[in-house]
Kinemage of the C-alpha trace (Angstrom):
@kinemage 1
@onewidth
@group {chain A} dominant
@subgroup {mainchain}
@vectorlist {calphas} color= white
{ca unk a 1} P 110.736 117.375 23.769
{ca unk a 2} L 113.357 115.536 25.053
{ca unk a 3} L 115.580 114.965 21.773
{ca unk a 4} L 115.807 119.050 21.858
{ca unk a 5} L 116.900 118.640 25.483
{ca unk a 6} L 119.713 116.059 25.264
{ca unk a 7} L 120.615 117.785 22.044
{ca unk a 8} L 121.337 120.848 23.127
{ca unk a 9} L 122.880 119.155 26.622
{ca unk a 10} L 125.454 117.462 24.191
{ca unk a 11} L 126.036 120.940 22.847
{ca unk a 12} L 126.227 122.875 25.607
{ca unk a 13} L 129.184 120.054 27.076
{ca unk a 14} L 130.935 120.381 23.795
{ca unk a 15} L 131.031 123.946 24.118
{ca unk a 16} L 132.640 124.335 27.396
{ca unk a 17} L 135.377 122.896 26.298
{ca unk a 18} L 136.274 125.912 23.422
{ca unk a 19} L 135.818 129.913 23.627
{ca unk a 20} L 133.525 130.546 21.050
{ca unk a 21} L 130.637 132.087 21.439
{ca unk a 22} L 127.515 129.010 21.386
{ca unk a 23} L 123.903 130.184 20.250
{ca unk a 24} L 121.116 127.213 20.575
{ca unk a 25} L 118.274 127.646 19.258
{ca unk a 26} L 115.085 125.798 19.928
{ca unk a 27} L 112.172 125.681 17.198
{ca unk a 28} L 108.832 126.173 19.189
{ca unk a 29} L 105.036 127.055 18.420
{ca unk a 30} L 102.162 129.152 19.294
{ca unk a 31} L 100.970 125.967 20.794
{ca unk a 32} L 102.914 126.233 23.175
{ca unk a 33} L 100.656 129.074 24.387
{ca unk a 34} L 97.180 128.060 24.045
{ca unk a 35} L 95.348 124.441 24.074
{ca unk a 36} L 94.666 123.011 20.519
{ca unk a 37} L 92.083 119.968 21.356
{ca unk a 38} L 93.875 117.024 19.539
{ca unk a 39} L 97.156 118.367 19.916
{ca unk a 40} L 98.290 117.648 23.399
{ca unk a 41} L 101.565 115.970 23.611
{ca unk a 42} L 102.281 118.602 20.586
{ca unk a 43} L 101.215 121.997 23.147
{ca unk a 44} L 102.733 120.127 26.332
{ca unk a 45} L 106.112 119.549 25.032
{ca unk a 46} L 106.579 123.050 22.796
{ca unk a 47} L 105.405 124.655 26.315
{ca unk a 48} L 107.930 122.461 28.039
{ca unk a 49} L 110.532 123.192 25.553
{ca unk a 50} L 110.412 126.934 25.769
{ca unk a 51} L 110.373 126.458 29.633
{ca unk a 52} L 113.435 124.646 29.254
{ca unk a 53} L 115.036 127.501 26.936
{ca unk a 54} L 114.167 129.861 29.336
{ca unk a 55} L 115.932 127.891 32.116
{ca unk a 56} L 118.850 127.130 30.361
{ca unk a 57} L 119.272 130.715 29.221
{ca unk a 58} L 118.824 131.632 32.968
{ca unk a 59} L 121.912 129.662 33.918
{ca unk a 60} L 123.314 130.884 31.518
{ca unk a 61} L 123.415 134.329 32.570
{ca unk a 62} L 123.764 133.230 36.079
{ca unk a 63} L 127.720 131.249 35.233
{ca unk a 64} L 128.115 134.047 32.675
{ca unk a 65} L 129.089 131.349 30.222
{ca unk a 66} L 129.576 132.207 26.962
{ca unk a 67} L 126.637 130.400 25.075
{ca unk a 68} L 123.152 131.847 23.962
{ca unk a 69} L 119.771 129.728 24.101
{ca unk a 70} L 116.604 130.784 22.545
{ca unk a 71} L 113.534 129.502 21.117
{ca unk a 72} L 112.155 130.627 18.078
{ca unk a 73} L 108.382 130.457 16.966
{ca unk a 74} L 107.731 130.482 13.246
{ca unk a 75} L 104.347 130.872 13.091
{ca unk a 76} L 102.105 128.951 10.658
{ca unk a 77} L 104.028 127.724 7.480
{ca unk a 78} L 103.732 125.748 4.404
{ca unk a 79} L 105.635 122.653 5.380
{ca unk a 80} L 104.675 118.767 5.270
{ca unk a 81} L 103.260 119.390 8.553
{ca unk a 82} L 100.624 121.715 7.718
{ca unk a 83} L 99.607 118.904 4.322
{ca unk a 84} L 99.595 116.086 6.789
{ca unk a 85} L 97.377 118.493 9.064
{ca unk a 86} L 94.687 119.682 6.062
{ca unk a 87} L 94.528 115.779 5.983
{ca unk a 88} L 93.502 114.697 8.935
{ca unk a 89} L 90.046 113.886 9.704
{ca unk a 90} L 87.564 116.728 11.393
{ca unk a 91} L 86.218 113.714 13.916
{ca unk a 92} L 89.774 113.528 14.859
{ca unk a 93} L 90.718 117.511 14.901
{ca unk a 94} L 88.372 119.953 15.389
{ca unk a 95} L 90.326 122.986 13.769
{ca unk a 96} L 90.665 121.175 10.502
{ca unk a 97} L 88.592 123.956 9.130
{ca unk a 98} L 90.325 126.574 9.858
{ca unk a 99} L 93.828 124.783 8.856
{ca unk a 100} L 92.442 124.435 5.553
{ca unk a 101} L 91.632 128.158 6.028
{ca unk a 102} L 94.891 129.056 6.507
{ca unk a 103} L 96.087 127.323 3.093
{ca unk a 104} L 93.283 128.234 1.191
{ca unk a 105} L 93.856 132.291 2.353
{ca unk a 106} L 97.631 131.978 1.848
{ca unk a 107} L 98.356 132.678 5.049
{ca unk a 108} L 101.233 130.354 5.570
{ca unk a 109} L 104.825 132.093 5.475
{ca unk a 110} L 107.137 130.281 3.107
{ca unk a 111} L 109.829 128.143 4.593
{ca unk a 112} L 112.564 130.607 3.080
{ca unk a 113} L 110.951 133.596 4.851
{ca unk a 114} L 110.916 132.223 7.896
{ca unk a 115} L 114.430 130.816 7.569
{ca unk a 116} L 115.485 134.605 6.536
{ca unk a 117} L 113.473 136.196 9.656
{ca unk a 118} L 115.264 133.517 11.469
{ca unk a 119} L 118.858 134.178 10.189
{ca unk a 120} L 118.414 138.325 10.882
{ca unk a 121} L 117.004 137.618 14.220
{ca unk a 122} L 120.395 135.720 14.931
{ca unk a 123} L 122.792 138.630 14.038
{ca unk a 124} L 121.715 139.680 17.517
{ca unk a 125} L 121.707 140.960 20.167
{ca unk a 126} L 119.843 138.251 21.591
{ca unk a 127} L 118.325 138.078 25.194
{ca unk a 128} L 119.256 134.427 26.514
{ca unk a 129} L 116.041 132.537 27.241
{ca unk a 130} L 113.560 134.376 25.433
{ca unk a 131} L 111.103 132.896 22.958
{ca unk a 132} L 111.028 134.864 20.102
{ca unk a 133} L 107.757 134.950 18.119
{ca unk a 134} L 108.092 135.316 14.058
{ca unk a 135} L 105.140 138.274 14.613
{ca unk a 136} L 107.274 140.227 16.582
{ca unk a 137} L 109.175 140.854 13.013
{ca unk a 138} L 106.533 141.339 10.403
């Protein structure tokens, strides 16, 4: 979580310094929502990081500064995560099955669809500090 952070810090600085309109967004996860046994640093740090987005997007408002931050969740896709996930051992993951569900359904979004969702999405308007959910658009 904190390579986001600094990230979007250097942004944000970089920002201030011109008049054009900034728009960060953050890439985040239903993890962030619910407890995944096995995944904790991954559910800690996507919560933290839309806390963070939130926050930010909060000042934000507050110094009426011309920059946008949101986080985005793109639901389950077919990525190199979700291979390395279908992977894994169940002694060492316990929802292995139902990742390999997910594949074997088709129920992950391809990357472009997401990336399209994504680009409408940031045609706006856009509430600063909100997380966004991919299901919100389908």
């Amino acid at each position: 979580m904190l390579a986001p952070m600094l990230m979007s810090e250097a942004i944000i600085k970089e920002a201030e310094k011109y008049s054009v309109h900034t728009i960060i967004v953050n890439i985040t996860s239903g993890a962030a929502n619910r407890p995944i046994p096995g995944w904790s640093f991954y559910c800690s740090t996507k919560a933290g990081l839309n806390m963070y987005t939130q926050t930010v997007g909060a000042e934000f408002i507050e110094a009426k500064a011309n920059m946008t931050t949101i986080a985005f969740s793109p639901g389950i896709m077919d990525t190199e995560m979700q291979t390395t996930i279908r992977q894994a051992e169940e002694e060492h993951f316990s929802s292995l099955e139902q990742f390999k569900d997910f594949h074997q359904k088709g129920m992950l979004r391809s990357t472009s669809f997401v990336a399209k969702t994504l680009y409408n999405l940031l045609k706006g308007p856009l509430d600063n500090g909100r997380v966004y959910d991919i299901k919100e658009f389908i």
